[in-house]
C-alpha positions in Angstrom: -0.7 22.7 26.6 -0.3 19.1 25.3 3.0 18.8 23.0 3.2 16.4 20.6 6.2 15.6 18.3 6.5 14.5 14.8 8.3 12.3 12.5 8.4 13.2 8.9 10.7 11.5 6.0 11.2 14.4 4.1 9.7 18.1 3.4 6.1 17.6 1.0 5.7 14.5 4.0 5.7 17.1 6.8 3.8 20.0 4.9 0.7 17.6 3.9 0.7 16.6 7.8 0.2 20.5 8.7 -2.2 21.4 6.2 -4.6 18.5 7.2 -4.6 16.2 4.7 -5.1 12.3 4.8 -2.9 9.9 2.9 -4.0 6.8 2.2 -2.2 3.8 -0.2 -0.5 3.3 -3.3 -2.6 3.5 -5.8 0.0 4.0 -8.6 -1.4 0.6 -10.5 -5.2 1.6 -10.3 -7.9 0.8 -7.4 -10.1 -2.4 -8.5 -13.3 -2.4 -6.8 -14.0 0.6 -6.2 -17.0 1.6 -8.7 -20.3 1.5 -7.1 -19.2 2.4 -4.0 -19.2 5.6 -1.8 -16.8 7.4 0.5 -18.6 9.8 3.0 -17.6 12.8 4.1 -19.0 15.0 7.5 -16.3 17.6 7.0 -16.5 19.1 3.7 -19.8 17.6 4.3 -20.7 15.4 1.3 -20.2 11.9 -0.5 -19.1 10.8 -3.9 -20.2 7.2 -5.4 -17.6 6.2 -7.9 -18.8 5.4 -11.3 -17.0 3.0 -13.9 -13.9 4.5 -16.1 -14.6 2.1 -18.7 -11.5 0.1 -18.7 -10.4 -3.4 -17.3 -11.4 -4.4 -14.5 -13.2 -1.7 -13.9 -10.0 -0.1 -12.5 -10.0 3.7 -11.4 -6.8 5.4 -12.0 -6.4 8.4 -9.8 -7.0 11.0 -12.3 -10.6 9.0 -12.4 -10.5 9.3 -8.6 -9.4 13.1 -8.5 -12.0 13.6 -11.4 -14.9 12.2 -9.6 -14.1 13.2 -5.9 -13.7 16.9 -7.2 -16.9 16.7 -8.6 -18.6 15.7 -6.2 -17.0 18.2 -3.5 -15.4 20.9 -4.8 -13.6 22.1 -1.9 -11.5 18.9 -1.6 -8.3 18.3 -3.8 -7.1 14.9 -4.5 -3.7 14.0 -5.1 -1.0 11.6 -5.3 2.5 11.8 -3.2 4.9 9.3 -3.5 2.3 7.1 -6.0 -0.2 7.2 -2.9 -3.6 8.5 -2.7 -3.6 12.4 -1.2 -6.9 14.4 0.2 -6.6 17.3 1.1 -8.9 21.0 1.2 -8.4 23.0 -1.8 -7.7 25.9 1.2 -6.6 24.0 4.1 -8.6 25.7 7.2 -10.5 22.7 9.0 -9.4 19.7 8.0 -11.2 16.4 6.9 -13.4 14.2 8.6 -14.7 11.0 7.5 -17.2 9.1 10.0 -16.2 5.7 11.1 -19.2 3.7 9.2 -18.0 0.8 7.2 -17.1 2.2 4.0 -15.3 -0.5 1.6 -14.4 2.3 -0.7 -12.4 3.8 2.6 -10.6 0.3 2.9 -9.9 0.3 -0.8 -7.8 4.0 -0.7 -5.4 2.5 2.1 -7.7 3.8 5.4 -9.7 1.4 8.2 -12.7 1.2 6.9 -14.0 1.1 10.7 -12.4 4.3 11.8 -13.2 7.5 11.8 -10.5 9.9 10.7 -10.1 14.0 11.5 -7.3 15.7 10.4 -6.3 19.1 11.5 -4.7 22.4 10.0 -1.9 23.8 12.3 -1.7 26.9 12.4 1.5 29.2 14.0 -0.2 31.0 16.8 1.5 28.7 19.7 -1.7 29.7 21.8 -4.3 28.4 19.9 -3.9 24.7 19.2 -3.6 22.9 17.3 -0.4 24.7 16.6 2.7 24.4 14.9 5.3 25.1 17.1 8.9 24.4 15.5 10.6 22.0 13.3 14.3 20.5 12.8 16.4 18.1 11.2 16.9 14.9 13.8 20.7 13.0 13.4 18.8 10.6 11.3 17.8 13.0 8.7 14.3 13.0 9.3 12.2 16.0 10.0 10.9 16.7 13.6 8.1 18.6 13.9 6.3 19.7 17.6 2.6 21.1 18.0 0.6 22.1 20.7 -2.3 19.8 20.6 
């Protein structure tokens, strides 16, 4: 069993950690750059090239984002927490995966554009990792969570 703790700011933080989901930048202000290019996915497997929104710059607003990405793969959701960019499964079971390639658009969202990224869905069987295993509130105010990884 390999523990692992965590450090979350506040609730919605530590709940889109346990359901898998990746959170990238602010994007509050729009993402320039972005049409024309495409974000791959291996797990859902799929890939969405964003298309123009018709406004300056060519700027995609995340409702344009959301719109497009849930399109193109309907079992993803896409949405914002604290203004940034959210994507997550519509039912979180596996998680995410996006392969390391070089994807500009990944950059442009607020992840390496060289890494891969996998998220994961804890579940509460403390057996079976990756597993939620309890929570509390440190002396700082921050939320501690532990897993078996």
């Amino acid at each position: 069993m390999a523990l692992k703790l965590y450090k979350f700011k506040n609730v919605k933080e530590a709940e889109l950690f346990l359901q898998g989901a990746l959170v990238g930048k602010d994007i509050s202000g729009g993402v320039v750059g972005l049409v024309g290019l495409t974000l791959n996915f291996t797990t859902p497997l799929g890939s969405v090239t964003f298309a123009t929104a018709n406004r300056e710059n060519d700027a995609l607003l995340l409702k344009d984002i959301k719109a497009q990405v849930e399109a193109a793969i309907a079992t993803l959701r896409v949405l914002s927490f604290e203004g940034r960019i959210v994507i997550i499964e519509a039912s979180p079971t596996t998680g995410i995966s996006v392969p390391s390639t070089n994807q500009v658009a990944k950059s442009l969202l607020g992840f390496d554009q060289n890494s891969a990224f996998v998220s994961k869905v804890y579940g509460v069987v403390p057996g079976t990792p990756p597993a939620w295993l309890s929570s509390s509130l440190g002396h700082d105010g921050m939320i501690l969570i532990t897993t078996n990884e």
